[in-house]
C-alpha positions as CSV (number, residue, x, y, z in Angstrom):
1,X,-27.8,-5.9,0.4
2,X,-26.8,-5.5,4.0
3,X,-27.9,-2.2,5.5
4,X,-27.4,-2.9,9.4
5,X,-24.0,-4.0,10.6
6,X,-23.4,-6.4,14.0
7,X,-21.1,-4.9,16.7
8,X,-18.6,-6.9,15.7
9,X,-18.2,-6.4,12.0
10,X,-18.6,-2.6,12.2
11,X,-15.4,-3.1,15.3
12,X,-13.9,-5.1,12.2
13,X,-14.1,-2.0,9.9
14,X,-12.7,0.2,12.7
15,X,-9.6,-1.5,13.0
16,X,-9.1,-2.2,9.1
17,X,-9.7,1.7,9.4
18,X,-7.2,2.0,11.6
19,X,-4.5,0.0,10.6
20,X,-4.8,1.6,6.9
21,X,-4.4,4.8,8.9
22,X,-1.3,3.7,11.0
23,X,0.1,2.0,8.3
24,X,0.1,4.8,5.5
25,X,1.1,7.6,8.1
26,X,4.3,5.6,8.6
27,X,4.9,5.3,5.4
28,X,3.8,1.3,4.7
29,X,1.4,-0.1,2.8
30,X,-1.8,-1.1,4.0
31,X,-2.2,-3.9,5.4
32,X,-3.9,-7.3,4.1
33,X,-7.1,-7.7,4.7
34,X,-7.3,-11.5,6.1
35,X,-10.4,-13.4,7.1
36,X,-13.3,-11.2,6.1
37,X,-16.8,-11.7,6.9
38,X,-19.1,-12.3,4.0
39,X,-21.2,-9.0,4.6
40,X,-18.0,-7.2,4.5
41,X,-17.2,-8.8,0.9
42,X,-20.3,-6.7,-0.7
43,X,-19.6,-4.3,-2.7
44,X,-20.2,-0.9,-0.8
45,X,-19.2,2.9,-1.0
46,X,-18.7,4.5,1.9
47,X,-16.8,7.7,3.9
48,X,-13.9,7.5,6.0
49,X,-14.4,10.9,8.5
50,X,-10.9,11.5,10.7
51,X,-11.3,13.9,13.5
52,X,-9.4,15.3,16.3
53,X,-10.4,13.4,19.5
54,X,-10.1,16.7,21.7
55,X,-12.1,19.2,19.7
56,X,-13.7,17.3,17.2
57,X,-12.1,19.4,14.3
58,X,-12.5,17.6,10.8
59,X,-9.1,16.5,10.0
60,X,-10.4,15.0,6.5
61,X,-13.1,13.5,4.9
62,X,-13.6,10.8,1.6
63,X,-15.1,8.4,-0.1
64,X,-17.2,7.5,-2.6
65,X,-20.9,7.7,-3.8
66,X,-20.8,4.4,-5.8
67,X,-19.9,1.1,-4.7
68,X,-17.1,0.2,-6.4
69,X,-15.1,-2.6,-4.1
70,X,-15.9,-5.4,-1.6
71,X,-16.8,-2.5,2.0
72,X,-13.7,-3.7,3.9
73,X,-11.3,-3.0,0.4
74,X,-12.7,0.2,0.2
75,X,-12.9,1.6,4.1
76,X,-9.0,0.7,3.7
77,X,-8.8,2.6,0.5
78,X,-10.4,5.3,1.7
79,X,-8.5,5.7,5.1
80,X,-5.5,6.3,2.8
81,X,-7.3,8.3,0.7
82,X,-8.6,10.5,3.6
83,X,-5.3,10.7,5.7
84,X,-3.1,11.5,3.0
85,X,-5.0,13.1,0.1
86,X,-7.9,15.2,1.2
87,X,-6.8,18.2,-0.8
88,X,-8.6,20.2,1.9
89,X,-5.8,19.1,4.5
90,X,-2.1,18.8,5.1
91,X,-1.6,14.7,5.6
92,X,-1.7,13.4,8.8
93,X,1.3,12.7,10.3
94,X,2.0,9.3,12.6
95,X,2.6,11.3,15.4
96,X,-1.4,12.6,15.3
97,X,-3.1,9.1,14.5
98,X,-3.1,8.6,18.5
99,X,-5.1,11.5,18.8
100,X,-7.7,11.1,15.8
101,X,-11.2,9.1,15.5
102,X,-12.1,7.4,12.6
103,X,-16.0,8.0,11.3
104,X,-17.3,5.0,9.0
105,X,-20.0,6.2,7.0
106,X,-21.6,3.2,4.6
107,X,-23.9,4.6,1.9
108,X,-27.0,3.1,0.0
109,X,-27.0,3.6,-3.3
110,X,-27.9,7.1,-4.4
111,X,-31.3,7.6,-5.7
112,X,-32.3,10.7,-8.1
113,X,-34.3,12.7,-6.8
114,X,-37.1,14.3,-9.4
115,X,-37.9,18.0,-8.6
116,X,-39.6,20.5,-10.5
117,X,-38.4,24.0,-8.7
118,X,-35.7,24.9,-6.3
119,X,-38.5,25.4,-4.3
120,X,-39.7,22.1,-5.0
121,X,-36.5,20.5,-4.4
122,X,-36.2,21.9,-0.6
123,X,-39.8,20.2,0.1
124,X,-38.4,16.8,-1.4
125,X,-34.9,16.2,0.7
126,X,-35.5,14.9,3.9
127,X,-32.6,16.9,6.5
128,X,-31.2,14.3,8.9
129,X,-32.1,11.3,6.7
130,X,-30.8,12.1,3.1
131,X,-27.2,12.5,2.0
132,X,-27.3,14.7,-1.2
133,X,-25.5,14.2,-4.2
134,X,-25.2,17.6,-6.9
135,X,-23.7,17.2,-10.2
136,X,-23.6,20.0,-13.2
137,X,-21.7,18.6,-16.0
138,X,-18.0,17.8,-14.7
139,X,-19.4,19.8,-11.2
140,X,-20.1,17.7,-8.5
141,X,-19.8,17.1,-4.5
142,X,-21.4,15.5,-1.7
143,X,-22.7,15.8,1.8
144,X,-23.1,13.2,4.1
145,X,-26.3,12.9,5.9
146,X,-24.5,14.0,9.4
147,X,-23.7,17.6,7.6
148,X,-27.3,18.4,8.6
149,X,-26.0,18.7,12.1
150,X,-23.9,21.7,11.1
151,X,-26.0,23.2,8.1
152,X,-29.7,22.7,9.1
153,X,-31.1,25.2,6.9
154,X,-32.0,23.5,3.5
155,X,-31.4,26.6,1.4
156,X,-28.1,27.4,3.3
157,X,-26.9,23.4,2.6
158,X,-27.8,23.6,-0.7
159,X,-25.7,26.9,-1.2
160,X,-22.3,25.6,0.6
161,X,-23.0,21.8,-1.6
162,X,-22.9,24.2,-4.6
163,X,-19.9,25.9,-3.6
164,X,-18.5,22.9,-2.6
165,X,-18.5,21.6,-6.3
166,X,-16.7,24.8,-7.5
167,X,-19.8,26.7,-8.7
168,X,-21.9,30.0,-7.4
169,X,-23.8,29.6,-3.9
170,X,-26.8,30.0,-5.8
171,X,-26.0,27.4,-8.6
172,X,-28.4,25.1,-7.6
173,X,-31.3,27.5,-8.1
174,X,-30.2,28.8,-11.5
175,X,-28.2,25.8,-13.5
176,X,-29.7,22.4,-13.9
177,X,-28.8,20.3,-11.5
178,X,-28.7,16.0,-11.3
179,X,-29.9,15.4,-8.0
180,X,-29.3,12.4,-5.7
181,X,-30.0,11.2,-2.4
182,X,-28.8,7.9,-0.4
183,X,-28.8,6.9,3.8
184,X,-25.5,6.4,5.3
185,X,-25.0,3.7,8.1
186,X,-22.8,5.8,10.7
187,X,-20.6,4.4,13.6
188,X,-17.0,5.5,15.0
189,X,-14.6,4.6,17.6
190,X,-15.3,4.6,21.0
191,X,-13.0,6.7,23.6
């Protein structure tokens, strides 16, 4: 399985990226996908991240944890997904995709992680390298491993992950929680 990406093919996934994104906020389909490299074709999940160029303000965020598609199917799926159906956020209007960024974000497969404590489980993820998946039941969410930029504390990610699914800040100390953790391969538009 491909984990690094040439210059080229992660450009490749930009523009799919961004023609999905002009595409749907006009109100076309997205585009086909033509001539696609072979480590494109693997199946990958992976995050589509849309921000405002000037202040960086998350304008919407998805994906998915499993790989369900060939990576450049799914970054197009998901740049649709994120620009029109982050139930977060209004959908972006054509008139703003000049002034947002797209964010790829390619995933390895989640991993469980096997704790025996809360306590235990804050000594086991690894800030700045893991991406956490929680799941209770029909409860779950996800942050990507670049939400440790914003949320350093584990105890304090942990919290807004289990209020993120739905659920009490302090779910994942007292419910039983599946655990998962994966990498993500990161790269974005350039100015």
């Amino acid at each position: 399985m491909n984990t690094e990406y040439t210059h080229e093919e992660q450009k490749q996934l930009l523009r799919i990226a961004r023609q999905a994104l002009e595409a749907v906020t006009h109100g076309q389909p997205r585009p086909e996908l033509g001539n696609i490299p072979a480590a494109l074709k693997e199946p990958r999940a992976c995050f589509v991240t849309l921000r405002r160029n000037e202040t960086q303000e998350l304008r919407g965020c998805t994906g998915t944890v499993t790989a369900r598609r060939p990576l450049a199917e799914e970054v197009s799926i998901s740049t649709e997904q994120t620009a029109l159906h982050d139930p977060r956020f209004s959908p972006v209007s054509a008139n703003e995709t000049p002034d947002i960024n797209i964010e790829i974000s390619v995933l390895t497969p989640p991993v469980p992680l096997d704790y025996e404590s809360p306590a235990d489980l804050l000594k086991r993820v690894r800030p700045n390298i893991d991406g956490v998946f929680l799941q209770h039941g029909y409860h779950r969410a996800t942050y990507l491993p670049q939400v440790w930029e914003s949320i350093a504390d584990p105890a304090q990610f942990f919290t807004m992950l289990s209020r993120k699914m739905g659920l009490p800040g302090d779910a994942w100390r007292t419910l039983p929680m599946k655990v998962f953790t994966y990498q993500s391969i990161s790269f974005e538009e350039e100015d």
